[in-house]
KOLNUZA-668672 format. One record per atom (N, C-alpha, C, O): residue number from 1; residue in one letter; chain; x, y, z. Coordinates in Angstrom, 1 decimal. Last residue first. Layout:
N
ATOM	n	res	chain	u	v	w
ATOM	NUM	a	A	X	Y	Z
...
//
This chain:
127
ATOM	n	res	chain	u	v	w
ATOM	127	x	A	-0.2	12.9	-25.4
ATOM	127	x	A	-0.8	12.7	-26.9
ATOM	127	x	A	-0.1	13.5	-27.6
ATOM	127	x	A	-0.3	13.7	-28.8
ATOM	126	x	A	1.1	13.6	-23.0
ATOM	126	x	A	1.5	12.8	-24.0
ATOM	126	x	A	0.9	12.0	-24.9
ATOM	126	x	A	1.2	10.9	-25.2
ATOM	125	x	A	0.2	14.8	-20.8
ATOM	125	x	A	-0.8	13.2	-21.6
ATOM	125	x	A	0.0	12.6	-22.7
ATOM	125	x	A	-0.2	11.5	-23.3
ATOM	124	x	A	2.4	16.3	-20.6
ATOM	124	x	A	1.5	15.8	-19.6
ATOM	124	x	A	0.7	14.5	-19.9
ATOM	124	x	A	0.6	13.5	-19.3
ATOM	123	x	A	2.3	17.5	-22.8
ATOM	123	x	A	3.4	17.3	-22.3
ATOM	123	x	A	3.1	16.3	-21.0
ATOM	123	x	A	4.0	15.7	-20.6
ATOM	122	x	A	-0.2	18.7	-23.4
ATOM	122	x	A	0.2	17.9	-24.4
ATOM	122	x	A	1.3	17.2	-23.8
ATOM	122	x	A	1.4	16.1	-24.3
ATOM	121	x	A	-0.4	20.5	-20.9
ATOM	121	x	A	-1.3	19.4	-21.2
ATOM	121	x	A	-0.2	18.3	-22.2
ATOM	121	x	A	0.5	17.4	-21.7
ATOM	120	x	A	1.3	22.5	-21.9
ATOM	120	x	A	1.7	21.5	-20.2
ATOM	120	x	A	1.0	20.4	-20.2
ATOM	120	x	A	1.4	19.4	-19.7
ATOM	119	x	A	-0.1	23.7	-24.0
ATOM	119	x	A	1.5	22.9	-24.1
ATOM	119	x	A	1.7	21.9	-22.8
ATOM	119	x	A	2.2	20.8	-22.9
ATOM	118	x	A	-2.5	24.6	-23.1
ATOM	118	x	A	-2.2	23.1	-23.5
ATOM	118	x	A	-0.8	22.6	-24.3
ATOM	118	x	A	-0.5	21.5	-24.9
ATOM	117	x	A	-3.4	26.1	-21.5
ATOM	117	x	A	-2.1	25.5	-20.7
ATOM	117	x	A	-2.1	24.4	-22.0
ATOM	117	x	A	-1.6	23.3	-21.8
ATOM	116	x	A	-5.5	28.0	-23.0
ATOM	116	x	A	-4.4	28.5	-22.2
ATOM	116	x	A	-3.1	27.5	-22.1
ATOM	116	x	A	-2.0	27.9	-22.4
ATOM	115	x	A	-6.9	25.8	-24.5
ATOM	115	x	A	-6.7	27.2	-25.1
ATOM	115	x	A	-5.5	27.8	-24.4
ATOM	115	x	A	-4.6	28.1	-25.1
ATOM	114	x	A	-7.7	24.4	-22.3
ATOM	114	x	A	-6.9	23.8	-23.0
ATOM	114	x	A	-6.3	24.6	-24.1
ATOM	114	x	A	-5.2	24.3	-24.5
ATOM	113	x	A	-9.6	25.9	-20.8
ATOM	113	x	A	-8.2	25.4	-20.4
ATOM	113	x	A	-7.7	25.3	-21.0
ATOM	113	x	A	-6.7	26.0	-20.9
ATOM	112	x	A	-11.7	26.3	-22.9
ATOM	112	x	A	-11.0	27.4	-22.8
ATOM	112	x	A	-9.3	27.1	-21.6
ATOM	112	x	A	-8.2	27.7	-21.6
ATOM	111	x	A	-12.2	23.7	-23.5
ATOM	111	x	A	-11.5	24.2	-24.3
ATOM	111	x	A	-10.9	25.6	-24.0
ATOM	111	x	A	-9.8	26.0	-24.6
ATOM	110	x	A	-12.4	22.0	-19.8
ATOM	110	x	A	-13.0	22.6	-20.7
ATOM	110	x	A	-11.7	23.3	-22.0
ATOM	110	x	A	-10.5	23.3	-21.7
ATOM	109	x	A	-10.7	18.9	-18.6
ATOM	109	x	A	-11.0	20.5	-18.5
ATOM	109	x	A	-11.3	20.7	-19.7
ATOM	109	x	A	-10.8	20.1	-20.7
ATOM	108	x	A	-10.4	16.4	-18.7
ATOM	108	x	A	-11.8	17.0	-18.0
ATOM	108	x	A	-11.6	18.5	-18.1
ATOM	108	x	A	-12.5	19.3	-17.8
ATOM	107	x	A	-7.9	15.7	-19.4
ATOM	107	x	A	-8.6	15.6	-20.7
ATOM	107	x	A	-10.2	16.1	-19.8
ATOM	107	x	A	-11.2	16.0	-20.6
ATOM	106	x	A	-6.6	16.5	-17.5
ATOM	106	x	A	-6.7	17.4	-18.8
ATOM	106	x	A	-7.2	17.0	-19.3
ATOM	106	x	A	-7.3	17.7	-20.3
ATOM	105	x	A	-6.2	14.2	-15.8
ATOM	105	x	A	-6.5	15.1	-15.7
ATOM	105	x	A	-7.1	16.1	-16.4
ATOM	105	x	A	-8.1	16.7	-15.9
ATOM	104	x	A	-4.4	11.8	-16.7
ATOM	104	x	A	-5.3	12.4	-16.9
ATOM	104	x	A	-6.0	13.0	-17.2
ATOM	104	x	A	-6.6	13.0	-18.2
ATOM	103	x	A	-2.4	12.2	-14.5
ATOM	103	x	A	-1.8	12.0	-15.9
ATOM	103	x	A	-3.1	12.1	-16.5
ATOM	103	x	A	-2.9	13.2	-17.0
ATOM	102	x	A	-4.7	12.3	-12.1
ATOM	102	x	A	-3.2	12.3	-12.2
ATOM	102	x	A	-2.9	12.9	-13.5
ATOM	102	x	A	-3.0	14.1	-13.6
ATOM	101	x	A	-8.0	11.6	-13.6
ATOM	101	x	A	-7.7	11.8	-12.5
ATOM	101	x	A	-5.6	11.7	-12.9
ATOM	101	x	A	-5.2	11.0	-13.8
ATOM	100	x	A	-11.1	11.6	-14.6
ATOM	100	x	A	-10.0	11.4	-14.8
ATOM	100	x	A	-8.9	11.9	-13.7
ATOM	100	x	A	-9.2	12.8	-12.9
ATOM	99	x	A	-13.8	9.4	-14.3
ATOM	99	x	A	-13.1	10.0	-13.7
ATOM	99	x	A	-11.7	9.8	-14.6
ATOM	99	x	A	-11.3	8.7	-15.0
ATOM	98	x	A	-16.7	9.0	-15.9
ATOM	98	x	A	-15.8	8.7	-16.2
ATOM	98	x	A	-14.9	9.8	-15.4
ATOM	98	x	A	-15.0	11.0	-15.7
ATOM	97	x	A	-20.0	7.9	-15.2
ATOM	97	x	A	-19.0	8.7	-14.7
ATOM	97	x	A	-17.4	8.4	-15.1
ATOM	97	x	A	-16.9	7.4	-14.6
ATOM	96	x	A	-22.9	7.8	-16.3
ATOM	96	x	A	-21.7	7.2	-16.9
ATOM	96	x	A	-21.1	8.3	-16.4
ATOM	96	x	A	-21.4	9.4	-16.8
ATOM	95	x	A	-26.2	6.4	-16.6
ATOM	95	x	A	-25.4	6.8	-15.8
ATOM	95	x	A	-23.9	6.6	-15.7
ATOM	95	x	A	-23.5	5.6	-15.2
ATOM	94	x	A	-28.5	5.3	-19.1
ATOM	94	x	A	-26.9	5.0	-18.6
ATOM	94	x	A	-26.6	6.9	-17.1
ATOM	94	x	A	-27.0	8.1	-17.1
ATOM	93	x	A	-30.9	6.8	-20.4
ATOM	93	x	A	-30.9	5.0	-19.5
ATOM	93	x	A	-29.6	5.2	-18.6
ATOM	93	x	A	-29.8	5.2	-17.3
ATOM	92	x	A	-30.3	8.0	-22.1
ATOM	92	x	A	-30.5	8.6	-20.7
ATOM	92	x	A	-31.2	7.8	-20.1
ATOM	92	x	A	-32.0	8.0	-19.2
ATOM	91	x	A	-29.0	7.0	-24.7
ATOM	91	x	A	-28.1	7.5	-23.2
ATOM	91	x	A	-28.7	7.7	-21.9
ATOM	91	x	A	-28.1	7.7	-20.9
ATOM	90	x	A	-30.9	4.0	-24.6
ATOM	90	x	A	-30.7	5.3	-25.0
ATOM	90	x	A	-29.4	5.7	-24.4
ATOM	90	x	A	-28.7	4.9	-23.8
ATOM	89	x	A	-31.4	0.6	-25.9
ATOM	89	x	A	-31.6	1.2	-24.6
ATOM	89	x	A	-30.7	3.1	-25.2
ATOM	89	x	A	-30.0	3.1	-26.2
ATOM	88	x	A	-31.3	-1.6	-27.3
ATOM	88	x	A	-32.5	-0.8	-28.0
ATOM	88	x	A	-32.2	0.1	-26.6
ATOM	88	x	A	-33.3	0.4	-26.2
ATOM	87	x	A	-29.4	-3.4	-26.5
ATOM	87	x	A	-30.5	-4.1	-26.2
ATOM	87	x	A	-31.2	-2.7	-26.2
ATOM	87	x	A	-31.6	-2.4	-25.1
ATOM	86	x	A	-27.1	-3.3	-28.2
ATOM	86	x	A	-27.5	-4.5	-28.6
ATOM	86	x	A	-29.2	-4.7	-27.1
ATOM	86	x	A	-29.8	-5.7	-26.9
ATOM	85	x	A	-27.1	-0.5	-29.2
ATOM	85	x	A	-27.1	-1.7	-30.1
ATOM	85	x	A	-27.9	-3.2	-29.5
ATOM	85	x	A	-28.8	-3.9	-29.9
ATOM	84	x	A	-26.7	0.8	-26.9
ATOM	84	x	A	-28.1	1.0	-27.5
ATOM	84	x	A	-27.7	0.1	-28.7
ATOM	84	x	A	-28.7	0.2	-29.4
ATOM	83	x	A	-24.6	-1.1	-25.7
ATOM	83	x	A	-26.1	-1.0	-24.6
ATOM	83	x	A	-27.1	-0.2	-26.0
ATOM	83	x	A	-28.2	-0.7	-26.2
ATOM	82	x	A	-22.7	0.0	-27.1
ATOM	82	x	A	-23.0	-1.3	-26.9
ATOM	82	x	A	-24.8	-2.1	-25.9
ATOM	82	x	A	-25.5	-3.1	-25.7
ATOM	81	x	A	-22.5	2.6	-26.8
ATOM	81	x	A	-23.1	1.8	-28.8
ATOM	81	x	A	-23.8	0.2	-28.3
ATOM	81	x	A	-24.7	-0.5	-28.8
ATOM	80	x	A	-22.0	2.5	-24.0
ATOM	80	x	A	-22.8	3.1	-24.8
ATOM	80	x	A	-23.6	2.5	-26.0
ATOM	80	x	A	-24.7	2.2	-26.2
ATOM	79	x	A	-19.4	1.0	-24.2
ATOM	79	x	A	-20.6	0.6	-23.3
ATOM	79	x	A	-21.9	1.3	-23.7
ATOM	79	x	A	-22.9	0.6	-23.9
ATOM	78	x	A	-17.7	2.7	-26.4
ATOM	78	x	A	-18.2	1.2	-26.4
ATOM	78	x	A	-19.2	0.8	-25.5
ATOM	78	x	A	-20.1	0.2	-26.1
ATOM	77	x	A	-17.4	4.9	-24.5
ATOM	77	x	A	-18.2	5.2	-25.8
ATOM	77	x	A	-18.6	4.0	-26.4
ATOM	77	x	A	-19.8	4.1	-26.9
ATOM	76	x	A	-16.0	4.2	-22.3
ATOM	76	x	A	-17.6	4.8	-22.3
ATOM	76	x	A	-18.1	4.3	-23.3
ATOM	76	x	A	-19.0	3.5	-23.3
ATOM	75	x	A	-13.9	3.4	-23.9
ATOM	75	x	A	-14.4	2.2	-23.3
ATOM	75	x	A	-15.8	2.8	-23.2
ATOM	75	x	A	-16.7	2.2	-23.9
ATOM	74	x	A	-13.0	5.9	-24.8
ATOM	74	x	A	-12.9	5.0	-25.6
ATOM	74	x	A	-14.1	3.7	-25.3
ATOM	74	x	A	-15.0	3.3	-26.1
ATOM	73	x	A	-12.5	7.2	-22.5
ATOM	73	x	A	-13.1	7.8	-23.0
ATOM	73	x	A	-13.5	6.8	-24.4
ATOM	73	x	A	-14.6	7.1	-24.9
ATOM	72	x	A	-10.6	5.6	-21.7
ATOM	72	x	A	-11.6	5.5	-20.6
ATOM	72	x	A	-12.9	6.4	-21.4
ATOM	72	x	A	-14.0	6.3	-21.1
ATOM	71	x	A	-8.1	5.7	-23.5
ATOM	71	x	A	-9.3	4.4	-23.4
ATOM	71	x	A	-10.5	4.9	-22.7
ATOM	71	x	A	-11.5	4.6	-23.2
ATOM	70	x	A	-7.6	8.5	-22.8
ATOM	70	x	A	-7.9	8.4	-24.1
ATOM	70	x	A	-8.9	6.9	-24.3
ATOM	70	x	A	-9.9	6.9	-24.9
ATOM	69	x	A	-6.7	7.9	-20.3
ATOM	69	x	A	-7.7	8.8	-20.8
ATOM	69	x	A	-8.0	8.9	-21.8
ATOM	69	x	A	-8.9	9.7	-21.9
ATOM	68	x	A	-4.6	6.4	-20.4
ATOM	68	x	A	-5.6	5.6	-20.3
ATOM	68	x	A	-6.3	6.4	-20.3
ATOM	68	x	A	-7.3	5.8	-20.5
ATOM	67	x	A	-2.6	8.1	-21.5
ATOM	67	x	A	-3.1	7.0	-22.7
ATOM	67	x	A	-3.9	6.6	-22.1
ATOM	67	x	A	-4.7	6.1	-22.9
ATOM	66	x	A	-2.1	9.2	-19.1
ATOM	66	x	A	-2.8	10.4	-20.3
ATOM	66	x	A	-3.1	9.2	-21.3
ATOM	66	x	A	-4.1	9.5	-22.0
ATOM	65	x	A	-3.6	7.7	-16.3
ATOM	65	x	A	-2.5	8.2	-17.1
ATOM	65	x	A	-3.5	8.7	-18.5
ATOM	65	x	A	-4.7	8.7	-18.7
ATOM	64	x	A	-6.0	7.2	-14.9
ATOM	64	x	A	-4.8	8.2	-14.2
ATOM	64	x	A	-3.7	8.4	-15.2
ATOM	64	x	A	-2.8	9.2	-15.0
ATOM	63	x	A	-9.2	6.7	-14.4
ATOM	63	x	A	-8.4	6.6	-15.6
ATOM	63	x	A	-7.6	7.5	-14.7
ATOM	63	x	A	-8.1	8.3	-13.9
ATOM	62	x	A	-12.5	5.0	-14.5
ATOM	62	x	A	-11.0	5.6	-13.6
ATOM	62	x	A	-10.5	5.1	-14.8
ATOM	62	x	A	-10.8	4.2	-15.6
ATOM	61	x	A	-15.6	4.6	-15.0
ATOM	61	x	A	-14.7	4.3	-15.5
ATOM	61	x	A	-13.5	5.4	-14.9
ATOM	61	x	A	-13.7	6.6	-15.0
ATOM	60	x	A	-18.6	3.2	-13.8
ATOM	60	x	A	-17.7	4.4	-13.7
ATOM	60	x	A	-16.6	3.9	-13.9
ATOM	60	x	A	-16.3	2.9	-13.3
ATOM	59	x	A	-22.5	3.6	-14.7
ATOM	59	x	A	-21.1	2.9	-14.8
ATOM	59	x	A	-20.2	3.8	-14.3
ATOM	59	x	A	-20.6	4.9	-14.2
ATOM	58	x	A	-25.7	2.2	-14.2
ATOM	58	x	A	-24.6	3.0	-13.7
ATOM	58	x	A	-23.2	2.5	-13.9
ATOM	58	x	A	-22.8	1.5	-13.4
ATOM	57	x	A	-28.5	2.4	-15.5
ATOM	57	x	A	-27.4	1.8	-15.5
ATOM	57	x	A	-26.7	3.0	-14.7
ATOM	57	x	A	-26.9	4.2	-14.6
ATOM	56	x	A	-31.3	3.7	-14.8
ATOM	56	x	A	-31.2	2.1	-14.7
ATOM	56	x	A	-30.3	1.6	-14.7
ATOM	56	x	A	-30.3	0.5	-14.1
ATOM	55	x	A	-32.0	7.4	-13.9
ATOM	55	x	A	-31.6	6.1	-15.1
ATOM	55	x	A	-31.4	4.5	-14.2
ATOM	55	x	A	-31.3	4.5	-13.0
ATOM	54	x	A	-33.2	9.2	-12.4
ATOM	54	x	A	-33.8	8.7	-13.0
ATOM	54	x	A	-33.0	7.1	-14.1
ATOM	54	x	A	-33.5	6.2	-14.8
ATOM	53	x	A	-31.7	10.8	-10.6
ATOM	53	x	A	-31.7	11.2	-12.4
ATOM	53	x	A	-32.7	10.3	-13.1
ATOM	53	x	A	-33.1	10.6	-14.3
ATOM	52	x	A	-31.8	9.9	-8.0
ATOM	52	x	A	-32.7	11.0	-8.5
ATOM	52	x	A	-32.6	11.5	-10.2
ATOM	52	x	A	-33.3	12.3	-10.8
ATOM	51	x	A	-29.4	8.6	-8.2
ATOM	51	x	A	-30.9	7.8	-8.1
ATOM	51	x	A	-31.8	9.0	-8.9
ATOM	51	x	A	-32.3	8.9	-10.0
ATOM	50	x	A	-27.2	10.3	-8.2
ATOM	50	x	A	-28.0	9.1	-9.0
ATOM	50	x	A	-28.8	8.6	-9.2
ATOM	50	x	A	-29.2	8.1	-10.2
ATOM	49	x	A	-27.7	10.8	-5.4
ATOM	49	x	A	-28.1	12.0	-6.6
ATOM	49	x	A	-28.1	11.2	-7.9
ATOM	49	x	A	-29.0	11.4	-8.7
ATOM	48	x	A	-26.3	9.2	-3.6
ATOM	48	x	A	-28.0	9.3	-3.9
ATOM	48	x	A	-28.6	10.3	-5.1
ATOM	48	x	A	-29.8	10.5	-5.6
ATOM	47	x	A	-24.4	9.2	-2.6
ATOM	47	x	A	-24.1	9.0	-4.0
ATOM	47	x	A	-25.7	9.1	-4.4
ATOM	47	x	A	-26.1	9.2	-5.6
ATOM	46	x	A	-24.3	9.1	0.2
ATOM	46	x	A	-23.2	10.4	-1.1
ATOM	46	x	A	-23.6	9.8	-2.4
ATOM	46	x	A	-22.8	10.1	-3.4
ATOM	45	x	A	-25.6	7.2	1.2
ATOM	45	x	A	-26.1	8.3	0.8
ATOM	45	x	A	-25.1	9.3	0.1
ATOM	45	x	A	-25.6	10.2	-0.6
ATOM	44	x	A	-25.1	4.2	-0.7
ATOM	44	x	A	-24.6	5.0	0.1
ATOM	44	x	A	-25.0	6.5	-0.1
ATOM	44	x	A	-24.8	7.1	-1.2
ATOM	43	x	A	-26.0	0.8	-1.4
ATOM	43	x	A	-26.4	2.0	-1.7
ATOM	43	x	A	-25.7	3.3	-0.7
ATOM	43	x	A	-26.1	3.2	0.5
ATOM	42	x	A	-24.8	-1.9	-2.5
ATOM	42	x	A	-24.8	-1.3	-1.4
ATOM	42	x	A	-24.9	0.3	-1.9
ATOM	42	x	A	-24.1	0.9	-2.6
ATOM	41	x	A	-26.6	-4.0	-5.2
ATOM	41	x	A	-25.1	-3.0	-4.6
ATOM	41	x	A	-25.5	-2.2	-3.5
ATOM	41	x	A	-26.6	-1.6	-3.5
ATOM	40	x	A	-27.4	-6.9	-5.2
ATOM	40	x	A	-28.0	-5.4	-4.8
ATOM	40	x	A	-26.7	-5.2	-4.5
ATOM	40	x	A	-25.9	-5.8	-3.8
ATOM	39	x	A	-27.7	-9.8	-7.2
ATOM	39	x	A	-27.0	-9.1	-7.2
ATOM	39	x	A	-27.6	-7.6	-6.0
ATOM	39	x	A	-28.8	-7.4	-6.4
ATOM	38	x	A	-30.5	-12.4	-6.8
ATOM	38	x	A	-29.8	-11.0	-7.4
ATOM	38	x	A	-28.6	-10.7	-6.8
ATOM	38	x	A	-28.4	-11.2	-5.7
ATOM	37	x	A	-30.7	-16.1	-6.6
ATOM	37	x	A	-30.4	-14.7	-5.6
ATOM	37	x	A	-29.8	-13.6	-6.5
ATOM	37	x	A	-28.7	-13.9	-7.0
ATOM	36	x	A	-30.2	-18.5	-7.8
ATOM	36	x	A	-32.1	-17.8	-7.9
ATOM	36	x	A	-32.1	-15.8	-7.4
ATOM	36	x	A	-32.8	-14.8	-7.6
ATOM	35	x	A	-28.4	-19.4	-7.5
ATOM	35	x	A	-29.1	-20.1	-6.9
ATOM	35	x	A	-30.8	-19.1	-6.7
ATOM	35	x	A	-31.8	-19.1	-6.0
ATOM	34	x	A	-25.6	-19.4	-9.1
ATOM	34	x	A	-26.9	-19.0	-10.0
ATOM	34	x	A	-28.3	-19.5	-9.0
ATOM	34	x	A	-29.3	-19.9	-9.7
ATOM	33	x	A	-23.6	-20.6	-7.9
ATOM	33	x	A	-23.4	-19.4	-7.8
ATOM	33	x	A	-24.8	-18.6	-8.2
ATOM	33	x	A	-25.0	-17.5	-7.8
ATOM	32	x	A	-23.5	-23.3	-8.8
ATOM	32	x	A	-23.5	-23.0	-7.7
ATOM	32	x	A	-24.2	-21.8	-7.3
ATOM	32	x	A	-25.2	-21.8	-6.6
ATOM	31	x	A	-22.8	-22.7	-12.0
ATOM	31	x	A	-24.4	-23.0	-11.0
ATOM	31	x	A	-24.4	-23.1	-9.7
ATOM	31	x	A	-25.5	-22.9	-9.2
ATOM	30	x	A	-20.6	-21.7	-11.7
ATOM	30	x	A	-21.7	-20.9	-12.3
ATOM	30	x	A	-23.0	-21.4	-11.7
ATOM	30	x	A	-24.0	-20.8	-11.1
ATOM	29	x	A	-19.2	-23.8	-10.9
ATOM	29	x	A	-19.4	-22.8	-9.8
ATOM	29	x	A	-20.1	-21.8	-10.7
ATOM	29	x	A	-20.2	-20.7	-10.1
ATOM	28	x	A	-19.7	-25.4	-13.0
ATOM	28	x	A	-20.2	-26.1	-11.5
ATOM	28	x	A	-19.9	-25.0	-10.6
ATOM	28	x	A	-20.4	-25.2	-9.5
ATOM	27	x	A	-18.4	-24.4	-15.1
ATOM	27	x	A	-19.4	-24.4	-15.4
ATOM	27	x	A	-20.3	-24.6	-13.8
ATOM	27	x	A	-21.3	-24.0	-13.5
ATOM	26	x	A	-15.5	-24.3	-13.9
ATOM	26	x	A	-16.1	-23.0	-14.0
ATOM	26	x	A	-17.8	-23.6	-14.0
ATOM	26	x	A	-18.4	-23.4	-13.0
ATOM	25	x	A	-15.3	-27.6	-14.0
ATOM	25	x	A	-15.1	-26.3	-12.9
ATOM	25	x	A	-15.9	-25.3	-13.0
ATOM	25	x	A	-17.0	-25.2	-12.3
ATOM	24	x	A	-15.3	-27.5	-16.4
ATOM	24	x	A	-16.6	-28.3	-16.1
ATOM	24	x	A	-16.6	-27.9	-14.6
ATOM	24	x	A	-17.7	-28.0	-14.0
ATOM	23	x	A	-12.9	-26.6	-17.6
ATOM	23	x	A	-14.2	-25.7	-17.9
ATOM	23	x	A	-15.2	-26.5	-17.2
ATOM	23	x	A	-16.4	-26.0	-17.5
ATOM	22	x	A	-11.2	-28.1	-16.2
ATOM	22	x	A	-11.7	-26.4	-15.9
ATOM	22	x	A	-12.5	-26.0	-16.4
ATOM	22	x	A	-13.1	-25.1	-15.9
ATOM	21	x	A	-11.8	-30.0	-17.9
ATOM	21	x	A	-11.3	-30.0	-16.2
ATOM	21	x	A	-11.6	-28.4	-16.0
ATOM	21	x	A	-12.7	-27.9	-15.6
ATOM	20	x	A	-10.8	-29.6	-19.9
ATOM	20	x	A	-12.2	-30.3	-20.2
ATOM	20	x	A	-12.4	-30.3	-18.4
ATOM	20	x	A	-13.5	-30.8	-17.9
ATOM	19	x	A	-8.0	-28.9	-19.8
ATOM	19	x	A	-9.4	-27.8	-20.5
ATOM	19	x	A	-10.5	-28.5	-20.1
ATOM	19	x	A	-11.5	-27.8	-20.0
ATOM	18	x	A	-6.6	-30.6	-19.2
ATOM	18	x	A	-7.3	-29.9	-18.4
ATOM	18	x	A	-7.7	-28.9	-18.7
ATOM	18	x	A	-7.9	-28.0	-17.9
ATOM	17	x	A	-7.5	-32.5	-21.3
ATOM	17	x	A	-7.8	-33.0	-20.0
ATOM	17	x	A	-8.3	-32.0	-19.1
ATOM	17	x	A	-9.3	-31.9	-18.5
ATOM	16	x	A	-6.0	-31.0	-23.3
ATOM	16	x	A	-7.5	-31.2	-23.6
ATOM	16	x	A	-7.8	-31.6	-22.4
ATOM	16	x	A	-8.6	-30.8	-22.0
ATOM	15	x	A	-3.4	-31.9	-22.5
ATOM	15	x	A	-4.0	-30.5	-22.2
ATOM	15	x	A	-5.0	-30.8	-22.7
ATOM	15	x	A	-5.4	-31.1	-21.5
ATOM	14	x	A	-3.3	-34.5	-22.7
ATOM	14	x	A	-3.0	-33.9	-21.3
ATOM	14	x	A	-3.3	-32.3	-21.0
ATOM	14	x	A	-3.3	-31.6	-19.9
ATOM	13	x	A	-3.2	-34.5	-25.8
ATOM	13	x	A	-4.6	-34.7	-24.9
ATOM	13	x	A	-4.4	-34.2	-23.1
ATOM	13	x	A	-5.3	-33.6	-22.5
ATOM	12	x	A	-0.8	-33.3	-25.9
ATOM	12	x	A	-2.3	-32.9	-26.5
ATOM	12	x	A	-3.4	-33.0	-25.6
ATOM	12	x	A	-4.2	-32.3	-24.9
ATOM	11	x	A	1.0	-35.0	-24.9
ATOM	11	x	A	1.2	-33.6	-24.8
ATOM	11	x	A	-0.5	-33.2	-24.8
ATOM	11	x	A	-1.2	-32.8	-23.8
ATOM	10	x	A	0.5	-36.7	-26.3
ATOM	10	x	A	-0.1	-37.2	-25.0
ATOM	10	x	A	0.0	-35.9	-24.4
ATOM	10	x	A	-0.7	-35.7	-23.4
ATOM	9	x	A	0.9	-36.4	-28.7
ATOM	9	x	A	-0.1	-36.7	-28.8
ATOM	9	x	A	-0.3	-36.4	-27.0
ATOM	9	x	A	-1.3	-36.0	-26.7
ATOM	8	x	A	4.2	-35.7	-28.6
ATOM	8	x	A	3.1	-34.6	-29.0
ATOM	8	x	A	1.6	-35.5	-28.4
ATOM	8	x	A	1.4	-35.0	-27.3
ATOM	7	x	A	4.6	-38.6	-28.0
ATOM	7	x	A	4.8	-37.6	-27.1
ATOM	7	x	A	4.2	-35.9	-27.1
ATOM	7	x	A	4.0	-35.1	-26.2
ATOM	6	x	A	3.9	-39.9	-30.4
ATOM	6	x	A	3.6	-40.2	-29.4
ATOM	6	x	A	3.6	-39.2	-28.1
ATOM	6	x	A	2.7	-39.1	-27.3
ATOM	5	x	A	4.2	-39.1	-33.6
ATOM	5	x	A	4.7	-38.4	-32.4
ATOM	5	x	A	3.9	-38.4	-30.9
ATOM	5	x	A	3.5	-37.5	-30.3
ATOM	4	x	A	3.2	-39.9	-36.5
ATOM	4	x	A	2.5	-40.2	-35.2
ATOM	4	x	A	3.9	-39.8	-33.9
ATOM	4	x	A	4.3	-40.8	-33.3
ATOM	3	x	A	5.7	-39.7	-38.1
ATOM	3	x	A	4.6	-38.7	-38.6
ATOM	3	x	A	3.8	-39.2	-37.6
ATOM	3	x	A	2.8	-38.4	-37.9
ATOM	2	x	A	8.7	-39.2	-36.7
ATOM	2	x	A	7.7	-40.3	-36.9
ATOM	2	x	A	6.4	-39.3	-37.4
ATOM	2	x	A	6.2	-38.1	-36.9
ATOM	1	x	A	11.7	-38.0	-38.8
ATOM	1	x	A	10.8	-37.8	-37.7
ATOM	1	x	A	9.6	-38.6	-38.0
ATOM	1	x	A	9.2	-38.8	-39.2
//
């Protein structure tokens, strides 16, 4: 076999091409996109009780099976360390709704639920 493999090489660079092609894409709709103008999320009166807590962030994490209630509880806890790590901010900065919901479910009920039904639980989330 030729230790210079002409056809590896052009393989190569024809992908370097279009790495160097897409990312100069992305970079040109980043600045398009960066024209001075904020972000505002559409505010809706059902949700106005947020405001009134007083906090700056708002996150909300859905979860419907019993392994993704274990991440969603996971992920919180990352946005968390990760907001008072890396820019000095508290919990009662954050606004953090984590819905569980289907397959889920059980992991939002209190210990005295879980005291009663948690064979149907454990069978259910399959933890």
């Amino acid at each position: 076999m030729r230790k210079n493999n002409p056809i590896k090489r052009r393989k190569f660079l024809a992908g370097a091409g279009l790495a160097a092609t897409g990312a100069s894409m992305v970079a040109s709709a980043q600045a398009k996109t960066s024209n001075g103008s904020s972000f505002t999320p559409q505010r809706h009166t059902e949700d106005s009780w947020m405001g009134e807590l007083g906090i700056s962030h708002r996150a909300f994490i859905d979860s419907s099976t019993g392994q993704g209630g274990i991440a969603a509880v996971n992920f919180a806890s990352n946005i968390m360390r990760a907001h008072a790590m890396g820019y000095g901010g508290s919990d009662d900065d954050y606004g953090m709704i984590v819905c569980f919901r289907h397959a889920s479910a059980p992991y939002g009920f209190n210990d005295s639920m879980w005291a009663k039904y948690s064979d149907v639980f454990v069978g259910r989330t399959r933890i």
